[in-house]
DRENDO-1510 file (C-alpha; in Angstrom, 1 decimal, always signed):
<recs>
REC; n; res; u; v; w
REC; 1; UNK; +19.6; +8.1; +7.0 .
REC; 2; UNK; +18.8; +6.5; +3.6 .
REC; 3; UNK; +15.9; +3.4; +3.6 .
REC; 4; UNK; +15.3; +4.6; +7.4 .
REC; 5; UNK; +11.8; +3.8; +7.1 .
REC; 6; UNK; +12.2; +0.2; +5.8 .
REC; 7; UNK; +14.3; -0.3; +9.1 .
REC; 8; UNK; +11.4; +1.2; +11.2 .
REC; 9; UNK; +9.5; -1.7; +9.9 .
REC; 10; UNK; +12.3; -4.7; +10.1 .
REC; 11; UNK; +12.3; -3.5; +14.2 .
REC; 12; UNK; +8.7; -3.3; +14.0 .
REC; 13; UNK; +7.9; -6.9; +11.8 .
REC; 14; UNK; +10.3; -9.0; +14.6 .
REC; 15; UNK; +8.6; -7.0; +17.1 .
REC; 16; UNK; +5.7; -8.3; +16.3 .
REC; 17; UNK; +6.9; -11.7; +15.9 .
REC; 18; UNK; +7.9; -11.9; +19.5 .
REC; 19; UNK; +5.1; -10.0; +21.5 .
REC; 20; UNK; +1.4; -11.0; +22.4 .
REC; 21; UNK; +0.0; -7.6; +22.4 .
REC; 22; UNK; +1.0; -6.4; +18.6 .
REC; 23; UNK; -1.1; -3.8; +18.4 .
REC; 24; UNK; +1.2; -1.8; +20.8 .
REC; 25; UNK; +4.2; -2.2; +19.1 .
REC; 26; UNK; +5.6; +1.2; +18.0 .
REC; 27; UNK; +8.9; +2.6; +16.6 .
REC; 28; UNK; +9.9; +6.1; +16.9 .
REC; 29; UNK; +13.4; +7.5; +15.5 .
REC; 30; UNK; +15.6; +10.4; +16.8 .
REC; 31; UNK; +18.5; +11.1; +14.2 .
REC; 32; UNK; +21.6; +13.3; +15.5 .
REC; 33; UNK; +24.4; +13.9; +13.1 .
REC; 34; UNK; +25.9; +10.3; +13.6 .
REC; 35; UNK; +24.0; +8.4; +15.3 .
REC; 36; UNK; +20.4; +7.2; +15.0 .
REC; 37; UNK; +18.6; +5.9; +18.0 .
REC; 38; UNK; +15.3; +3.7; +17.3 .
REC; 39; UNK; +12.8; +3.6; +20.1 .
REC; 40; UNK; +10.9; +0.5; +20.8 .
REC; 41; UNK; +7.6; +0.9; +22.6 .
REC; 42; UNK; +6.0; -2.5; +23.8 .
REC; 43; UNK; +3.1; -3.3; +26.0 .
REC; 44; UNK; +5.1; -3.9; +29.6 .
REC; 45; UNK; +3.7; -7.8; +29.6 .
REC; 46; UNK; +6.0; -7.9; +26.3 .
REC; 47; UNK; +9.2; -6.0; +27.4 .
REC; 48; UNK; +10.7; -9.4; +29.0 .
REC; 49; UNK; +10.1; -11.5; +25.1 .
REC; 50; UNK; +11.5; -8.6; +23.3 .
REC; 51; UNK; +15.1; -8.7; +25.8 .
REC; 52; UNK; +15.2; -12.9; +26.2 .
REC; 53; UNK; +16.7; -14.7; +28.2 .
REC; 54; UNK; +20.1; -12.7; +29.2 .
REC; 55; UNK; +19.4; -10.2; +26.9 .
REC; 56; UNK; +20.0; -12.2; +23.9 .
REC; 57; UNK; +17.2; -11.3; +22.0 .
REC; 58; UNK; +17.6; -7.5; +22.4 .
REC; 59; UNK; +21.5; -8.1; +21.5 .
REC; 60; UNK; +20.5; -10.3; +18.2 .
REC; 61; UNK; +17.9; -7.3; +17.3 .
REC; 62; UNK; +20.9; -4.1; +18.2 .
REC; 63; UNK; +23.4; -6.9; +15.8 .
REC; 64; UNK; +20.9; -6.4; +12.9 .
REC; 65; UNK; +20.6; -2.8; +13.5 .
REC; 66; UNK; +24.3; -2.0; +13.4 .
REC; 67; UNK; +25.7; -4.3; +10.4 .
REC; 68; UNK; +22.8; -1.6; +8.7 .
REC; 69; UNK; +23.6; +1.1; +10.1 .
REC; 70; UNK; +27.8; +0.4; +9.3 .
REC; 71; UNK; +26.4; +0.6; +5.4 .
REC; 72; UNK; +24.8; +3.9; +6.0 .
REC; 73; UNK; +28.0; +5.0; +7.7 .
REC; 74; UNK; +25.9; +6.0; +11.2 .
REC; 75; UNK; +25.9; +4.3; +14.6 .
REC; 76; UNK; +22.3; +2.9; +15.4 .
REC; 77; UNK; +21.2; +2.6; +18.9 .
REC; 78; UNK; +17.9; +0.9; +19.9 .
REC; 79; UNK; +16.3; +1.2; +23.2 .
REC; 80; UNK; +13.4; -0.2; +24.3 .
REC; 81; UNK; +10.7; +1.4; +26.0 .
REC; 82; UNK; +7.9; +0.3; +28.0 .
</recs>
């Protein structure tokens, strides 16, 4: 997927943002034929500021994703891992 690394690090940069422990931030892809899933690796004291409250964060983060992923003509998935 064409300027997958530069959305490696948008997920990583808000990451950050959000989190306490930064240095344990980490963003592995796995890229099928149409889709692309992005893993997101936190520290587990993190996991609950990277969802939010009802999941909003995590939603406003997998919105991002996918209105980038629509240009590239692949579906973009992102699950976060603790």
């Amino acid at each position: 997927m064409k300027g997958a690394k530069s959305m490696e690090k948008l997920i990583e940069a808000i990451a950050k943002t959000l989190v306490d422990n930064q240095d344990n931030v980490d963003v592995k892809k796995i890229e099928g034929e149409s889709t692309v899933v992005y893993e997101l690796r936190v520290d587990k004291s993190d996991v609950g500021k990277i969802i939010g409250k009802k999941g909003n964060t995590a939603r406003a983060i997998r919105t991002i994703l996918n209105a980038a992923g629509r240009r590239a003509g692949k579906k973009v998935m992102l699950e976060i891992i603790e």
